[in-house]
C-alpha positions as CSV (number, residue, x, y, z in Angstrom):
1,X,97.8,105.0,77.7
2,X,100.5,105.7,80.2
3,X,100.0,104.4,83.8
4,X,102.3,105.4,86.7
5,X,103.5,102.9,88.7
6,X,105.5,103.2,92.1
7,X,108.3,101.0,92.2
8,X,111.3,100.1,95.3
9,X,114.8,100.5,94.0
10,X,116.9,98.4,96.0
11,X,120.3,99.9,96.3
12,X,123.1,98.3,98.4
13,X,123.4,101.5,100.7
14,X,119.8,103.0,99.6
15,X,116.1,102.2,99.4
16,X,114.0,104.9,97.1
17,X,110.3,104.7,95.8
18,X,110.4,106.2,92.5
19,X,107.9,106.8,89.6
20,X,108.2,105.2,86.5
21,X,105.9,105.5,83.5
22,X,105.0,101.6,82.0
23,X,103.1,101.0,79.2
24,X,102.3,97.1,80.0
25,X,101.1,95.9,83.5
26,X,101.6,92.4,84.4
27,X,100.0,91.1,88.1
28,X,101.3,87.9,89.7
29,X,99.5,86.3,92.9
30,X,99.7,83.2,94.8
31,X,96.1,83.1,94.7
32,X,95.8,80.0,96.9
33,X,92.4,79.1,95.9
34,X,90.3,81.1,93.8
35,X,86.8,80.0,94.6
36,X,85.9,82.6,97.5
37,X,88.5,85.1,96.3
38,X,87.2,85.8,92.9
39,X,84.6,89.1,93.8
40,X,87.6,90.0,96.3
41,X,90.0,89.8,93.2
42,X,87.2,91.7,90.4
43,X,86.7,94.5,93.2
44,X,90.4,95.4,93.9
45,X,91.0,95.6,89.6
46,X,87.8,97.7,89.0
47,X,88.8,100.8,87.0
48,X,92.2,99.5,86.6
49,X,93.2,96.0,85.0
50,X,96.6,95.4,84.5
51,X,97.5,93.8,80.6
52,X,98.4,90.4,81.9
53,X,96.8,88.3,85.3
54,X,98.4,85.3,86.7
55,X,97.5,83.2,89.5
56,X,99.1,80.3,90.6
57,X,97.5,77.5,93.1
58,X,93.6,78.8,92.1
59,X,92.8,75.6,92.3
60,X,90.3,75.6,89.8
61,X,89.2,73.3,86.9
62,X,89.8,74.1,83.0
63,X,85.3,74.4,83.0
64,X,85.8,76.8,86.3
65,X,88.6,78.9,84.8
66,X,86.4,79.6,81.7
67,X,83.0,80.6,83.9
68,X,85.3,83.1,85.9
69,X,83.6,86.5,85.3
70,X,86.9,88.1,84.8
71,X,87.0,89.6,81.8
């Protein structure tokens, strides 16, 4: 399965959005607390989970993080 992802070259005299073709998605977020974000999280992955999730500062207990309905 090839996704396309946009991605920002950052050039010392240029800035260009260009499409590159990755075969492994990992998503990093500061979460901040998870507890009222988690349907707000599910809903914006629905058709599309990336390979790897990490959130930092969920503030969540090991027996929370294991009832999380994310699959």
């Amino acid at each position: 399965m090839v996704n396309r992802v946009y991605s920002l070259e950052n050039d010392t005299n240029t800035k260009k959005l260009t499409i590159s073709k990755n075969l492994f998605k990992i998503f990093h977020q500061n979460i901040r607390g998870l507890k009222s974000k988690v349907d707000k999280l599910s809903n914006s992955f629905f058709r599309d989970y990336p390979d790897v999730m990490c959130l930092t500062e969920h503030h969540l207990k090991d027996y929370e993080i294991d009832n999380l309905p994310i699959d």
